[in-house]
C-alpha positions as CSV (number, residue, x, y, z in Angstrom):
1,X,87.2,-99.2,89.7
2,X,84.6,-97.4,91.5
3,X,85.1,-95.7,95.1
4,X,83.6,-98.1,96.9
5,X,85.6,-101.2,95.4
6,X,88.8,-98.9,96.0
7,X,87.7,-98.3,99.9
8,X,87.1,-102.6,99.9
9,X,90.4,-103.3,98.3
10,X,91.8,-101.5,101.3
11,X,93.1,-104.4,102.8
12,X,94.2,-105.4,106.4
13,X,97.8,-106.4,104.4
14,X,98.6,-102.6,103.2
15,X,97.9,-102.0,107.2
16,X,100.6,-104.6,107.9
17,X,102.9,-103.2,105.2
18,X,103.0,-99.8,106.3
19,X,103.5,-100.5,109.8
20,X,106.2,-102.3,109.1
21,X,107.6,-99.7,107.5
22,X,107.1,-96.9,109.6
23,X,107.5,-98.9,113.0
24,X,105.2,-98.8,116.2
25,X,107.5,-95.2,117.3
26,X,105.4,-94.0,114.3
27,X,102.0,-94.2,115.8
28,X,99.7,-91.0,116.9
29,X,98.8,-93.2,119.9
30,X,101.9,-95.7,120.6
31,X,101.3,-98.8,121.8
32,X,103.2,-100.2,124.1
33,X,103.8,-103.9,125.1
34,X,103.4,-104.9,128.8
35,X,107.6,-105.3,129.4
36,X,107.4,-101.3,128.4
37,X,105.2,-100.5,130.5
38,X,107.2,-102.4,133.5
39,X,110.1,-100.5,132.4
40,X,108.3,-97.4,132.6
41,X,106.4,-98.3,135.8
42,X,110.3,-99.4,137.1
43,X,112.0,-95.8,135.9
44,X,113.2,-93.3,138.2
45,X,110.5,-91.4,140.0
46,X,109.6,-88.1,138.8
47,X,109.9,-85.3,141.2
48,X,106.5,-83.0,142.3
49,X,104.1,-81.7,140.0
50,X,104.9,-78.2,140.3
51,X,108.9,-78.5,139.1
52,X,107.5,-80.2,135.9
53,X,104.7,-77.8,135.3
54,X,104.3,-77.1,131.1
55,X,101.5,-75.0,130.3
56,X,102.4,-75.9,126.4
57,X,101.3,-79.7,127.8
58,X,98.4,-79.1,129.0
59,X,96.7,-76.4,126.6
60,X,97.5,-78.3,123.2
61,X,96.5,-81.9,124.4
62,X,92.6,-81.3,123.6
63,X,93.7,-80.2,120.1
64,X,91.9,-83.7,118.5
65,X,89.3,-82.4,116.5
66,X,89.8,-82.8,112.8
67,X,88.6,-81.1,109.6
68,X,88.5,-84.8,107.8
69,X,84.7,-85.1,108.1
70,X,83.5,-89.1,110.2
71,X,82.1,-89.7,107.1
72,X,83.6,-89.7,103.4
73,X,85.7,-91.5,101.5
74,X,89.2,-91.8,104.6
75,X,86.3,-92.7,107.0
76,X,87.2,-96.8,106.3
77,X,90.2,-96.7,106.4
78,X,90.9,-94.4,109.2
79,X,88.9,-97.0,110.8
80,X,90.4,-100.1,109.8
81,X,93.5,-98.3,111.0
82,X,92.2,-98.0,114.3
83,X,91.0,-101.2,114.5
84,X,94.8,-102.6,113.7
85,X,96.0,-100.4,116.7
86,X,94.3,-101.3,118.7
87,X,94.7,-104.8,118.3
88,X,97.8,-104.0,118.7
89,X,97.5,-102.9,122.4
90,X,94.9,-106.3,122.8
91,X,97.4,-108.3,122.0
92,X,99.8,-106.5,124.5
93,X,97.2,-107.4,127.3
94,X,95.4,-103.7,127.2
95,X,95.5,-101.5,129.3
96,X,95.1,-101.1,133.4
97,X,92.2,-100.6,135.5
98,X,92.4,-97.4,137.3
99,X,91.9,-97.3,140.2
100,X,90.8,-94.2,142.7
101,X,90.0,-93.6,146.3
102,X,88.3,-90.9,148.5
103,X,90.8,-88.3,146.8
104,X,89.7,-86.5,143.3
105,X,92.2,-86.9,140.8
106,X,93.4,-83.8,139.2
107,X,96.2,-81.4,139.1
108,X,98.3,-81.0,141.7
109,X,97.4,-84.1,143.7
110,X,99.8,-86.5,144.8
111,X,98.2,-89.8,145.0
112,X,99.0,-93.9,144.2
113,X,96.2,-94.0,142.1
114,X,98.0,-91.6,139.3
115,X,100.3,-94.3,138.8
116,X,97.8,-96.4,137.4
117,X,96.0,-93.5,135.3
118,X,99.7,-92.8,133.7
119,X,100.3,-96.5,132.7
120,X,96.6,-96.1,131.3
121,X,97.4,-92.9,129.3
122,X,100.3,-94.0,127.8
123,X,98.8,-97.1,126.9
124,X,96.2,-95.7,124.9
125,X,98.5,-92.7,123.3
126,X,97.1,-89.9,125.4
127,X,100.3,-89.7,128.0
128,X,103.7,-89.5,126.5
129,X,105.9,-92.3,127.6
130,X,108.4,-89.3,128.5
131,X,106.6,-88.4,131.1
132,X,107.4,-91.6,133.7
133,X,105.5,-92.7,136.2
134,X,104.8,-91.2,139.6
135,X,102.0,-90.5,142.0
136,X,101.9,-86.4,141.0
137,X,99.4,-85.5,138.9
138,X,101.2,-83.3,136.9
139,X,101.0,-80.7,133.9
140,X,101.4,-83.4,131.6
141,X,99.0,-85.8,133.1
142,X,96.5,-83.0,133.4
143,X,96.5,-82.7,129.1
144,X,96.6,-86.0,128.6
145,X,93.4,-86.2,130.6
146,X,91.9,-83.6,128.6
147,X,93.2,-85.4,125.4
148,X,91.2,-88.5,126.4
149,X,87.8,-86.4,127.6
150,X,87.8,-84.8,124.5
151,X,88.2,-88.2,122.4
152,X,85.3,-89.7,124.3
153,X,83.1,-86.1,124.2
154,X,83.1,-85.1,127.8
155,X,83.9,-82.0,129.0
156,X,88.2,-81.4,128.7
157,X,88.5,-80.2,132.6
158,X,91.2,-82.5,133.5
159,X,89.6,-84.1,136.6
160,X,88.8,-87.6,137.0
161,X,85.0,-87.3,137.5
162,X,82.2,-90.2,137.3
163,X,82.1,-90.3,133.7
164,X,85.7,-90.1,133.3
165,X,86.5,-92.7,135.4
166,X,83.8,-94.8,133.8
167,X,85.4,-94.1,130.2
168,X,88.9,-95.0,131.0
169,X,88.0,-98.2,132.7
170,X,86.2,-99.8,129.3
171,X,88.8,-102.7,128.7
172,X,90.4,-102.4,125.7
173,X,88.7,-105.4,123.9
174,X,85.3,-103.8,124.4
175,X,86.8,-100.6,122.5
176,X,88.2,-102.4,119.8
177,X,84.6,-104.6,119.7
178,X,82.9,-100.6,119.6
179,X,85.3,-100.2,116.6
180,X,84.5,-103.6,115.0
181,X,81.1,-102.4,115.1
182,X,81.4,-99.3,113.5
183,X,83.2,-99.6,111.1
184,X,80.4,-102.4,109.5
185,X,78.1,-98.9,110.0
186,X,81.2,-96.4,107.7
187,X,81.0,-98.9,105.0
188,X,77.4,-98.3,104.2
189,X,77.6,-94.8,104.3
190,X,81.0,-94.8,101.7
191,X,79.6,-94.0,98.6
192,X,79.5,-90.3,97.1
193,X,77.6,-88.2,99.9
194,X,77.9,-85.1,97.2
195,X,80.1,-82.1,97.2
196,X,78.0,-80.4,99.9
197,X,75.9,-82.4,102.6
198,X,74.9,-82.4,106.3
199,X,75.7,-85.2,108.5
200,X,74.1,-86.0,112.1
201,X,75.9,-88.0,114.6
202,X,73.1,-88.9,117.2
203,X,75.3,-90.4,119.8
204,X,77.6,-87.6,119.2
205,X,75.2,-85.3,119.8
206,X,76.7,-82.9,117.2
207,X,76.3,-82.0,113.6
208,X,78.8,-81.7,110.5
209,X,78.3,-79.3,107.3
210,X,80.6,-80.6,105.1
211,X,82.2,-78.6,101.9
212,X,84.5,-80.8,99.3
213,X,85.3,-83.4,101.8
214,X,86.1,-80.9,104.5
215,X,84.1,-79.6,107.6
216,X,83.2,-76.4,106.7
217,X,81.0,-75.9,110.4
218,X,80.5,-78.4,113.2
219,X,77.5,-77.4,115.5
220,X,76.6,-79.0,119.1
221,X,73.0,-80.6,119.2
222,X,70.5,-82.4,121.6
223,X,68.7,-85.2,119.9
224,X,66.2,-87.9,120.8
225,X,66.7,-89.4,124.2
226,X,66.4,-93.6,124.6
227,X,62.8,-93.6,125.3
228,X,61.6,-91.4,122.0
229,X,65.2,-91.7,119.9
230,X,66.3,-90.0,116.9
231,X,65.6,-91.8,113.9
232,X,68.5,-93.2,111.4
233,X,68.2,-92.2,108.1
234,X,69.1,-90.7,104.6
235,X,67.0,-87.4,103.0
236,X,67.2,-84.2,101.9
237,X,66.7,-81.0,103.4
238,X,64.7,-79.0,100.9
239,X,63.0,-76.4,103.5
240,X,64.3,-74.3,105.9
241,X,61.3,-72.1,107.7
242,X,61.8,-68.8,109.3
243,X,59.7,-67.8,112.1
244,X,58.4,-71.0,111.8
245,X,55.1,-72.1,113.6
246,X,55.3,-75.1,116.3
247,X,52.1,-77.7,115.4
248,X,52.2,-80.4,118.3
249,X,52.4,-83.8,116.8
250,X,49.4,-86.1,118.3
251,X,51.7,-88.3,120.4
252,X,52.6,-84.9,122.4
253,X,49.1,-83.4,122.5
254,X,47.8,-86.8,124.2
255,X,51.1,-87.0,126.7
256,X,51.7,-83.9,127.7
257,X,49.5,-80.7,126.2
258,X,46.0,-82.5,128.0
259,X,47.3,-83.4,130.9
260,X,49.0,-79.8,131.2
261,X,45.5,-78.3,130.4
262,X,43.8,-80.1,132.8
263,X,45.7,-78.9,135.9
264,X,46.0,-75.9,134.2
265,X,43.2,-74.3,132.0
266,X,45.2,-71.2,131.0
267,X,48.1,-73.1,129.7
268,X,47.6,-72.6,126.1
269,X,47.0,-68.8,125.8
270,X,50.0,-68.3,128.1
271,X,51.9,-69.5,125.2
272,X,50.6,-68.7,122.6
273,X,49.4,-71.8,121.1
274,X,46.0,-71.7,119.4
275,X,43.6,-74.2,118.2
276,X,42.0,-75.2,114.7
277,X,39.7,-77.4,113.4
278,X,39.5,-79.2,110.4
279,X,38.3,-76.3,108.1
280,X,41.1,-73.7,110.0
281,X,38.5,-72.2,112.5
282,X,40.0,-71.6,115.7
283,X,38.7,-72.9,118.5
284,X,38.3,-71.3,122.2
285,X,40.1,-73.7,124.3
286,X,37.4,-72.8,127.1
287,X,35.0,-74.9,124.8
288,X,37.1,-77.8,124.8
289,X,35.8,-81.1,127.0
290,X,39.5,-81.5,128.6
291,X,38.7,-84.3,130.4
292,X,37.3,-86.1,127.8
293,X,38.6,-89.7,127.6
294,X,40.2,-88.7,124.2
295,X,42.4,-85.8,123.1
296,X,40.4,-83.3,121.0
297,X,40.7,-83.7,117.4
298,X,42.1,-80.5,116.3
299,X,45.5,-78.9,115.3
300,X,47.3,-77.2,118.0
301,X,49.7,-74.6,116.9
302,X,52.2,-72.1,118.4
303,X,52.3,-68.6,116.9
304,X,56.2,-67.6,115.7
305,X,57.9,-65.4,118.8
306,X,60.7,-66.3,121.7
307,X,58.9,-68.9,123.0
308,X,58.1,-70.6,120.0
309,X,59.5,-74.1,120.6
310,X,61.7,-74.3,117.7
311,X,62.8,-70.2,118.2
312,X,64.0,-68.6,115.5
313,X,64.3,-71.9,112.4
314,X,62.6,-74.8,111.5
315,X,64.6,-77.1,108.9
316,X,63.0,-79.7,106.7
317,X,64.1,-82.6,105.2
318,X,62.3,-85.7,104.0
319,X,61.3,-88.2,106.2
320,X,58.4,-90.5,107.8
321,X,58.8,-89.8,111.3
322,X,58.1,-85.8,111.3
323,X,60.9,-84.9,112.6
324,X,63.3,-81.9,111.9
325,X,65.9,-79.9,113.2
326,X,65.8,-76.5,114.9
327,X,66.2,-73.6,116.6
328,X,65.6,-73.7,120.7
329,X,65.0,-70.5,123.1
330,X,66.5,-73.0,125.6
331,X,70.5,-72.6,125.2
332,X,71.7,-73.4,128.2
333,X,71.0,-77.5,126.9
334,X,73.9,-77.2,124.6
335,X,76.4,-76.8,128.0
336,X,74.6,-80.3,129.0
337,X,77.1,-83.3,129.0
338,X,73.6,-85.8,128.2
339,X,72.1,-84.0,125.4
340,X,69.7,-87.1,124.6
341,X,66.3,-85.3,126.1
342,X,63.6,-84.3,122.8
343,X,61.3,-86.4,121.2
344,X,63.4,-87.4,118.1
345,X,63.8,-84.0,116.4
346,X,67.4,-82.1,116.4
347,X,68.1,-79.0,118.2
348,X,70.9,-77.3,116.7
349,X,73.4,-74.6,118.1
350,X,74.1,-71.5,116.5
351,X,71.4,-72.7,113.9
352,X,71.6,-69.5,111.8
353,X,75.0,-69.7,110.8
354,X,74.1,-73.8,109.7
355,X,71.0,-72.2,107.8
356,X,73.4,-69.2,106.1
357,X,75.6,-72.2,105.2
358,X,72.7,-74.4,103.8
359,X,71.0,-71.2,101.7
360,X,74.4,-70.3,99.9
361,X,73.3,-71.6,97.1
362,X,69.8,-70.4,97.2
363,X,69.8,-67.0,95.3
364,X,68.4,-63.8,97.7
365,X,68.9,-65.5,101.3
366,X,72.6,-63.2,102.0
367,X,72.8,-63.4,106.4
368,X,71.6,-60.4,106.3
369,X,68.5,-61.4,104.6
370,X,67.9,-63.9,107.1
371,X,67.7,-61.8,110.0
372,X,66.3,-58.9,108.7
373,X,63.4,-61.8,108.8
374,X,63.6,-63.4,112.0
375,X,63.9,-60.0,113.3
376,X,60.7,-58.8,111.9
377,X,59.1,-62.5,113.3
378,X,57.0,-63.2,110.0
379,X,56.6,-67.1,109.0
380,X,58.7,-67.2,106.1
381,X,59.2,-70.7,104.5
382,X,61.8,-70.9,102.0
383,X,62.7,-73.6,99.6
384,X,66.2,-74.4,98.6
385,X,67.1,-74.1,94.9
386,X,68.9,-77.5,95.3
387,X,67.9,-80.2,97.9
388,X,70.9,-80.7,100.2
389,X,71.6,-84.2,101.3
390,X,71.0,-85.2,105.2
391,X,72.5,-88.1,107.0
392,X,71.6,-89.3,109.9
393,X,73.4,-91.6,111.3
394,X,74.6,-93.3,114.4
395,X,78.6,-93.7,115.1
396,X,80.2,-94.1,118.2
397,X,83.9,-95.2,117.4
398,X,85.7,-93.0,114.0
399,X,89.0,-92.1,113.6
400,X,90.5,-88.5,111.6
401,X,93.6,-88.9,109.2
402,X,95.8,-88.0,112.5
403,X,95.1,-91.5,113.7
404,X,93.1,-90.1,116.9
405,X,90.7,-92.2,117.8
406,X,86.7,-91.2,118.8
407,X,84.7,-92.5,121.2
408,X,80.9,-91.5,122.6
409,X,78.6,-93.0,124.5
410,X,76.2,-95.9,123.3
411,X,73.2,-94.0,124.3
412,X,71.1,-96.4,122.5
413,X,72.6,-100.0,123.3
414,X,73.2,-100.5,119.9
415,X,76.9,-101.1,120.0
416,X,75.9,-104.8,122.3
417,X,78.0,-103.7,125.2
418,X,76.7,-102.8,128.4
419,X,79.7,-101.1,129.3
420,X,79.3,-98.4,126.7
421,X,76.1,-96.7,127.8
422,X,78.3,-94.7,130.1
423,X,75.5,-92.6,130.9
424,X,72.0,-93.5,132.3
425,X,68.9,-92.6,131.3
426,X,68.2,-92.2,134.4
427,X,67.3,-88.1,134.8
428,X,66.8,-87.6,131.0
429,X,63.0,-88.2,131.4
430,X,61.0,-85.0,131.5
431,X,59.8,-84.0,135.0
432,X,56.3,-84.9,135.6
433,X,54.0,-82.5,134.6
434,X,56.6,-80.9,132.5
435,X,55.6,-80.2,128.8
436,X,57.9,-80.3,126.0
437,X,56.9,-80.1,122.2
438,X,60.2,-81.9,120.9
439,X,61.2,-81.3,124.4
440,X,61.9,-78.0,124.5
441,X,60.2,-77.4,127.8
442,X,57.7,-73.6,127.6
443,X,57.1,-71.6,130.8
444,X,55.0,-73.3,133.0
C-alpha cells in the first residue's frame, strides 16, 4: 500500500476508537461539556493573584512549537485529530465570548471580564481546569494567554491586546470550518516531499528546513502582502547567489523607480542602481526622458553592498512569477506582528545559516566559505550539486503530534471566513512615494 493510501485509510473510526480508549482526560486540549464548565464557573472562588503566583505556569505555557514538521506524512492525521476535538467542543456548544471593558487584561488585574477569558481557556485546552474561575488574572491565566498567542502566532506577552481579543472571540465552528479547510490543502501536499526539503508557510509568515521528517531550522519571514501576494507553488531551489545583484522587475520600475526619479533626479546613483541597455551599455540616467509617458526600456540593476535590496543572499528556485527568497538590510521587519508587506518574494531571517543548511551537500561551501564571500562583497552565484525541493504553500490551521492546535491569520481570504483575516490590510501598503524593490524600502 503506498503512503498516500495509508494516510486515506486513516479513518474518522480509528479516531473514535482511540478516544474511547484513552478517554476525553486524555486530551492535550480537554474538552469540556457546558455542565463542566458550570461546575467550574460555580467552584469556590480563588483567592488574589499574587498568593497563587507560579512562575513554572507562566514560563512553560508558550512551549507549543514542535519539531514534527506542518507538512509530512503525521500532518493528516494530526489534522483529522484536530478536527475530531474540536468537534468535540462544537458539539458542547463552544466556547464563550469574552468580553472586556475600559480595563487591559493582564497580570495582576482583578476584573469580571477574567471570568469569561478563564471559561474560554479552559475550553479550548490552554487554561487548566485546576485553576477555577475568578476575576484575578493570575500566574496561571497569564501562561495560558501566552499558550494561546503563540498557537495563533502573535506575540506571547500575556495581555489581551486588539488582536488577541479578536483571536479568542472566533467561535468555535469557524475554527473547526478553518480546519476543515485545511486539511483538504495537507492532503495534496502528503506524498514523499524527499529526505531534505524547504517548506514556506505564507500565512505563517515563517519557513521550515526540514531533515528526515524533522525540523532541522525554522526561520521567521515577510512575504507578499494581499495586494501583490506570494505565489503557491512546488520547485526547486537550484541557486543560491552571494552578493547578489537587485535587477527591478518592470512592474516595479513603472510603479515606483519613475515616479521616485521624477521628484527626485539623483535617486538612482544614491543607491547604487545603474542602468543598461539591451547590448549591456550603461546608460547615464541624466539622458533618460523621465517623464516620458512610458518607462524607459532598459535593465535597472543594484550593485552588491548594504543596501542592496536583497543584502547579503539571493536564493533561486524555479518558478514563473520571478520570485525568490532573500536576504534584507531591513531587520527590524522580522519584530513586525503583519509581516505581509513585499511584492511576492520571501525575506528570510538569519538567511545564512538557511543557505549553510541548503549547501551541505554542495562540496566547497563550509560557513566559513560563505562569508569569507559575502565579506569580500563579490557576486558569487553558486549552483547546488542537487536541486532541493521548495514548497510553498498556504496553511493556516495544522496540528504537531502533541495534539496542539495552530492557527494564523487568513491574510489572503482564502480560508471563506471573514472572521479570520484578523488583521487589515489596512497600513501594509507602502507609503506614498516610498520605493521598494520586493519591498524592501532603500534610503530615500
Amino acid at each position: 500500500m503506498s503512503k498516500k493510501s495509508e494516510l486515506a485509510a486513516f479513518s474518522r473510526r480509528a479516531f473514535l476508537r482511540s478516544a474511547a480508549t484513552a478517554g476525553a482526560a486524555a486530551l492535550a486540549a480537554p474538552v469540556f461539556a457546558q455542565s463542566a464548565v458550570d461546575d467550574l464557573i460555580n467552584a469556590p472562588r480563588r483567592g488574589n493573584w499574587d498568593d497563587q503566583f507560579d512562575a513554572k505556569a507562566s514560563r512553560s505555557a508558550t512551549a507549543v512549537v514542535s519539531n514534527n514538521p506542518i507538512l509530512g506524512s503525521g500532518a493528516v492525521p494530526n489534522a483529522q485529530q484536530a478536527i475530531y476535538d474540536y468537534q468535540s467542543i462544537v458539539s458542547n456548544g463552544g466556547w464563550p465570548q469574552v468580553n472586556v471593558g475600559s480595563t487591559k487584561l493582564q497580570l495582576g488585574v482583578s476584573d469580571s471580564g477574567v471570568q469569561s477569558l478563564r471559561q474560554r481557556l479552559m475550553v479550548s485546552g490552554d487554561l487548566s481546569r485546576t485553576a477555577g474561575i475568578s476575576n484575578a488574572f493570575d500566574s496561571y491565566v497569564d501562561g495560558a494567554v501566552k499558550r494561546f498567542q503563540a498557537r495563533h502566532g502573535l506575540p506571547a506577552d500575556g495581555v489581551i491586546g486588539e488582536y488577541t481579543l479578536k483571536a479568542l472571540n472566533v467561535p468555535a465552528t469557524t475554527r473547526l470550518s478553518q480546519l476543515n479547510t485545511n486539511l483538504i490543502r495537507l492532503q495534496t501536499m502528503s506524498g514523499d516531499l524527499g529526505r531534505r526539503y524547504v517548506m514556506v508557510n505564507i500565512p505563517a509568515a515563517y519557513i521550515e528546513a526540514v531533515q528526515d521528517s524533522r525540523v532541522a531550522l525554522r526561520h521567521t519571514a515577510v512575504v507578499g502582502r494581499a495586494s501583490r501576494p506570494t505565489h503557491i507553488l512546488n520547485s526547486k531551489i537550484y541557486e543560491v547567489i552571494l552578493n547578489p545583484y537587485w535587477t527591478a522587475p518592470r512592474s516595479i520600475v513603472e510603479k515606483d523607480i519613475v515616479p521616485l526619479m521624477r521628484k527626485d533626479p539623483t535617486y538612482l546613483t544614491r543607491n547604487n542602481i545603474r542602468l543598461f541597455d539591451g547590448q549591456g551599455t550603461e546608460v547615464a540616467p541624466e539622458s533618460v526622458d523621465w517623464n516620458a509617458a512610458k518607462a524607459p526600456n532598459l535593465m535597472f540593476r543594484q550593485d552588491p553592498g548594504k543596501i542592496n535590496a536583497m543584502a547579503s543572499t539571493k536564493i533561486n528556485f524555479h518558478n514563473p512569477n520571478n520570485e525568490y527568497m532573500h536576504d534584507t538590510p531591513q531587520q527590524g521587519l522580522f519584530n513586525k506582528l503583519m509581516r505581509f508587506e513585499s511584492s511576492g518574494c520571501v525575506r528570510v531571517q538569519n538567511v545564512r545559516d538557511l543557505i549553510s543548511w541548503i549547501l551541505q551537500e554542495t562540496p566547497g561551501w563550509p560557513r566559513q566559505q560563505i562569508e569569507k564571500v559575502i565579506n569580500a562583497r563579490v557576486n558569487t552565484p553558486i549552483k547546488l550539486a542537487v536541486e532541493l525541493p521548495v514548497y510553498f504553500v498556504y496553511i493556516t490551521a495544522w496540528s504537531a503530534s502533541d495534539r496542539v492546535v495552530q492557527f494564523r491569520d487568513d491574510i489572503y481570504g482564502m480560508d471563506g471566513a471573514e472572521e479570520l483575516a484578523l488583521q487589515t490590510t489596512a497600513g501594509m501598503e507602502q507609503p506614498s512615494g516610498s520605493f521598494s524593490p520586493d519591498e524592501d524600502v532603500l534610503p530615500q
